[in-house]
PDB file of N, CA, C and O in Angstrom:
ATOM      1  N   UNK A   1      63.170  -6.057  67.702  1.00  0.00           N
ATOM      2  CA  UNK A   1      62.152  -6.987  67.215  1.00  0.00           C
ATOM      3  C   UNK A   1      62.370  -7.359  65.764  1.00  0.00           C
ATOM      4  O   UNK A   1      61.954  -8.394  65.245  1.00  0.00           O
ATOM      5  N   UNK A   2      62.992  -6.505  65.225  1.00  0.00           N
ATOM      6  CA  UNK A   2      63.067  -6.633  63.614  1.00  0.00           C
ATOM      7  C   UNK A   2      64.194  -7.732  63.207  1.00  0.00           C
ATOM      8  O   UNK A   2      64.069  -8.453  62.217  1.00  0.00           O
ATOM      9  N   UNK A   3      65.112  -7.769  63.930  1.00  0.00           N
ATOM     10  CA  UNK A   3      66.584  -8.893  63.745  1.00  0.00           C
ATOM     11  C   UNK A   3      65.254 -10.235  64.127  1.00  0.00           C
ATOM     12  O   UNK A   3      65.331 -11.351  63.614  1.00  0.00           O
ATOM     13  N   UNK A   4      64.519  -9.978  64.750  1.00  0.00           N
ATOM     14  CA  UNK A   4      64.090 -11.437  65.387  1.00  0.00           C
ATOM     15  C   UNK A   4      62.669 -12.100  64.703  1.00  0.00           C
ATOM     16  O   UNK A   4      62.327 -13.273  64.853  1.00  0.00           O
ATOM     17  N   UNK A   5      62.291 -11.578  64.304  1.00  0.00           N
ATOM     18  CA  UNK A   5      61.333 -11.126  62.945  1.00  0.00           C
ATOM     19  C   UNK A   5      61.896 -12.073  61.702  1.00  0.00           C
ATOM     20  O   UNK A   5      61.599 -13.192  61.283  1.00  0.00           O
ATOM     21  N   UNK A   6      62.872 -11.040  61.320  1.00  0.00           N
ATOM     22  CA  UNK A   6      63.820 -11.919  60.054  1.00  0.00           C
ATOM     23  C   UNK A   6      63.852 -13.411  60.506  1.00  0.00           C
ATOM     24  O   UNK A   6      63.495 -14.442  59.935  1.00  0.00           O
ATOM     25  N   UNK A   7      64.206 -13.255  61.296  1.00  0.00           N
ATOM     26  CA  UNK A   7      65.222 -14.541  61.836  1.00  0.00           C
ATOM     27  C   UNK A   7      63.982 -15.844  61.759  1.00  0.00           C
ATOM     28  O   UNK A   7      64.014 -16.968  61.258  1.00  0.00           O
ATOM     29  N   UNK A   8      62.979 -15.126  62.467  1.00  0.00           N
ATOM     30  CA  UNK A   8      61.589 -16.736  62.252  1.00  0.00           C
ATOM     31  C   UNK A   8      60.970 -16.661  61.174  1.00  0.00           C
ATOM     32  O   UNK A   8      60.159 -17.548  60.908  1.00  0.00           O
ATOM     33  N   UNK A   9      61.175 -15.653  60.331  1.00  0.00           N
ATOM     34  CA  UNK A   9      60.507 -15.589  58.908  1.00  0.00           C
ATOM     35  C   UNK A   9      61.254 -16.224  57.988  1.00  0.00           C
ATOM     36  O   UNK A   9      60.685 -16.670  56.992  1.00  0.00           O
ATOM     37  N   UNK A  10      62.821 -16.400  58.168  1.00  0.00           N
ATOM     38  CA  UNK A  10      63.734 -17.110  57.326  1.00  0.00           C
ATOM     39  C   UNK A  10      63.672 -18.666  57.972  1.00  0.00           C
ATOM     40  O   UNK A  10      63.655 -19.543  57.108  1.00  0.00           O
ATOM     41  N   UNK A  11      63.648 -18.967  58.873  1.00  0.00           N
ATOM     42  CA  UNK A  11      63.556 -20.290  59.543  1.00  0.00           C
ATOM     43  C   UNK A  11      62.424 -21.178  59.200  1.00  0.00           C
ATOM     44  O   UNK A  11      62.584 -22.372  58.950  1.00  0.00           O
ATOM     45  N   UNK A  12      60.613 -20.233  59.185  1.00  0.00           N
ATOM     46  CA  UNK A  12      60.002 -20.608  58.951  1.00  0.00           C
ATOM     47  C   UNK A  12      60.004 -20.924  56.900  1.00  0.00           C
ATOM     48  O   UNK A  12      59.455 -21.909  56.404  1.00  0.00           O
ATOM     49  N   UNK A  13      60.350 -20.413  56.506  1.00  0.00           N
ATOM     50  CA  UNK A  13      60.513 -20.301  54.854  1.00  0.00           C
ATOM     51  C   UNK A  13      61.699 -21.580  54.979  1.00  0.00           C
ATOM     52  O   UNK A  13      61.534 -22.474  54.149  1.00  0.00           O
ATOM     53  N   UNK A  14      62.269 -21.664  55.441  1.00  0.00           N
ATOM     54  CA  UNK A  14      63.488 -23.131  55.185  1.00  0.00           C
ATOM     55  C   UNK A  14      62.698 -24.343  55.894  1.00  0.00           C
ATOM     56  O   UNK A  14      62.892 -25.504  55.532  1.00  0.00           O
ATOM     57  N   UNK A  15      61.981 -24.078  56.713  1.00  0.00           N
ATOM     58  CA  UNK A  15      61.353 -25.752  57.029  1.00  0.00           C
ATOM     59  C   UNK A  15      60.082 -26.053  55.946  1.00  0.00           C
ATOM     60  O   UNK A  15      59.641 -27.162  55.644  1.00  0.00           O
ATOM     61  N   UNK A  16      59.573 -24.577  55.395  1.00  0.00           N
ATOM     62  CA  UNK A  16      58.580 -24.730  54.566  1.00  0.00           C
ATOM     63  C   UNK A  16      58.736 -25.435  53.658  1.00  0.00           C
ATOM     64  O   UNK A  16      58.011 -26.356  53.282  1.00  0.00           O
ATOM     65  N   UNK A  17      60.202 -24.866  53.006  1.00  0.00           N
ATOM     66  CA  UNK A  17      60.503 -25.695  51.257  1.00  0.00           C
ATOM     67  C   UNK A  17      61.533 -26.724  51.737  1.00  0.00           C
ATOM     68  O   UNK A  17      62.270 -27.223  50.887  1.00  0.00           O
ATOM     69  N   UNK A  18      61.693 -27.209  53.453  1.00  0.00           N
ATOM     70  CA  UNK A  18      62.312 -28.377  53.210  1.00  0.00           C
ATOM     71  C   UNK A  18      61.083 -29.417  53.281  1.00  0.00           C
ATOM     72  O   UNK A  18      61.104 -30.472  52.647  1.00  0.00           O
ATOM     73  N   UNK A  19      60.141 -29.076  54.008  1.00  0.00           N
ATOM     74  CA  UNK A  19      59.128 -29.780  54.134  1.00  0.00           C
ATOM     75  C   UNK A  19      58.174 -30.262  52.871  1.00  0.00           C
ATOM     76  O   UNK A  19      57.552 -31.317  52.748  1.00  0.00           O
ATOM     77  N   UNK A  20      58.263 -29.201  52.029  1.00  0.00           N
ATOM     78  CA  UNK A  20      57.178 -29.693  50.891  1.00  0.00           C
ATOM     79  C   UNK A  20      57.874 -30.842  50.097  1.00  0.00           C
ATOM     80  O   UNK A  20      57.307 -31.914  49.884  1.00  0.00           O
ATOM     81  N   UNK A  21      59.345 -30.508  49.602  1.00  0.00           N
ATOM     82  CA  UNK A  21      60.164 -32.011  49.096  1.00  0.00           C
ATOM     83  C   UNK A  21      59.355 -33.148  49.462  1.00  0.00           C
ATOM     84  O   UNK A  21      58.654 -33.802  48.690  1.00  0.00           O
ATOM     85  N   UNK A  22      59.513 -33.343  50.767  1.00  0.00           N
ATOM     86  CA  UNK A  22      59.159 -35.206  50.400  1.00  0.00           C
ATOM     87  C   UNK A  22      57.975 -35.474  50.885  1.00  0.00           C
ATOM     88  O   UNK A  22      57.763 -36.676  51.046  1.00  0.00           O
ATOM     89  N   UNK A  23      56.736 -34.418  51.306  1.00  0.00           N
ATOM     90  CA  UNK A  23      55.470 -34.384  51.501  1.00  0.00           C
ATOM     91  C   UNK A  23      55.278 -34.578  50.165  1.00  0.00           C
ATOM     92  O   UNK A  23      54.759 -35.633  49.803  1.00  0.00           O
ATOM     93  N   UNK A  24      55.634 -33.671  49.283  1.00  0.00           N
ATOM     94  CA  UNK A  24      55.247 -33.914  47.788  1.00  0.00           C
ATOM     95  C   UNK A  24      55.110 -35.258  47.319  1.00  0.00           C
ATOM     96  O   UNK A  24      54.150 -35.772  46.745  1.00  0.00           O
ATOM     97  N   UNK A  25      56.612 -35.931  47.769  1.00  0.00           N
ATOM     98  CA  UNK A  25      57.179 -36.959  46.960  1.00  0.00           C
ATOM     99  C   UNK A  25      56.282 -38.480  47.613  1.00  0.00           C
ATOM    100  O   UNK A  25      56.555 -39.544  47.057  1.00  0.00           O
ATOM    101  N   UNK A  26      55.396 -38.487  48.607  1.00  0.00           N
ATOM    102  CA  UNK A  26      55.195 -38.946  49.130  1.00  0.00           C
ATOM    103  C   UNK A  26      53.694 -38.971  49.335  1.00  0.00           C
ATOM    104  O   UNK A  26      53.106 -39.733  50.103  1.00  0.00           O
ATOM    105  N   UNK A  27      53.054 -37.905  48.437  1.00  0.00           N
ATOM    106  CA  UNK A  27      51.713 -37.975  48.039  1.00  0.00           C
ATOM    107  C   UNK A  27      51.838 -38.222  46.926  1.00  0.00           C
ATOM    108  O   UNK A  27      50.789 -38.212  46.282  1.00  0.00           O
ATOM    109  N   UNK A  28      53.137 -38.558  46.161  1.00  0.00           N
ATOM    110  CA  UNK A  28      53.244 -38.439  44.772  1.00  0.00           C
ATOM    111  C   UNK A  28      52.931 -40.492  44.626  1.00  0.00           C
ATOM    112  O   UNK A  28      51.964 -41.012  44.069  1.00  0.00           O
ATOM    113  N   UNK A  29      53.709 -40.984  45.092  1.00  0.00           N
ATOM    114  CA  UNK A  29      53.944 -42.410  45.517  1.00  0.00           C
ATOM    115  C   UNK A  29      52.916 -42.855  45.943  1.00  0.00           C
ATOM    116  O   UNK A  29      52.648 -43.929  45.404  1.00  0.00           O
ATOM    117  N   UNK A  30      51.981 -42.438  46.887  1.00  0.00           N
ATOM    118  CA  UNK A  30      50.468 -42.961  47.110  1.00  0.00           C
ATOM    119  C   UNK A  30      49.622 -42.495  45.740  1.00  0.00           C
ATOM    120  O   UNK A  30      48.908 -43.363  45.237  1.00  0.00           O
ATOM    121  N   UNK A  31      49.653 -41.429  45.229  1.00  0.00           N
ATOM    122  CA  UNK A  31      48.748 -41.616  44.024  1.00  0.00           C
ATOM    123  C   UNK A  31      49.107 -42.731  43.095  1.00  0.00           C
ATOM    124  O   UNK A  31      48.363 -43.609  42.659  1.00  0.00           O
ATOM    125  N   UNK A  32      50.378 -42.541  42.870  1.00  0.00           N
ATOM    126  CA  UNK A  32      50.470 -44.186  41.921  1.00  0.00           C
ATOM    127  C   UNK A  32      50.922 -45.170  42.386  1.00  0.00           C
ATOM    128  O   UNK A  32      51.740 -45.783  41.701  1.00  0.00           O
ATOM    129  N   UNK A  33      50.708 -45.473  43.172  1.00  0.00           N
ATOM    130  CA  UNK A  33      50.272 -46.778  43.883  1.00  0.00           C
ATOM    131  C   UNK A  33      48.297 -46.890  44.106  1.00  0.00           C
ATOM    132  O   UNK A  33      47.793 -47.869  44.654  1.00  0.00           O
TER     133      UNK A  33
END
């Protein structure tokens, strides 16, 4: 359980901080607008 554990805890942490990039960038662009 522990190899498989890692494994969605690292997967979930890489869609996290790929996801915030252009969510950011993209609430960033509606505020100034």
């Amino acid at each position: 359980g522990r190899p498989i554990q890692t494994g969605e805890f690292g997967a979930d942490m890489k869609v996290h901080l790929i996801n915030e990039g252009p969510v950011t960038i993209i609430v960033d662009t509606k505020l100034k607008e």
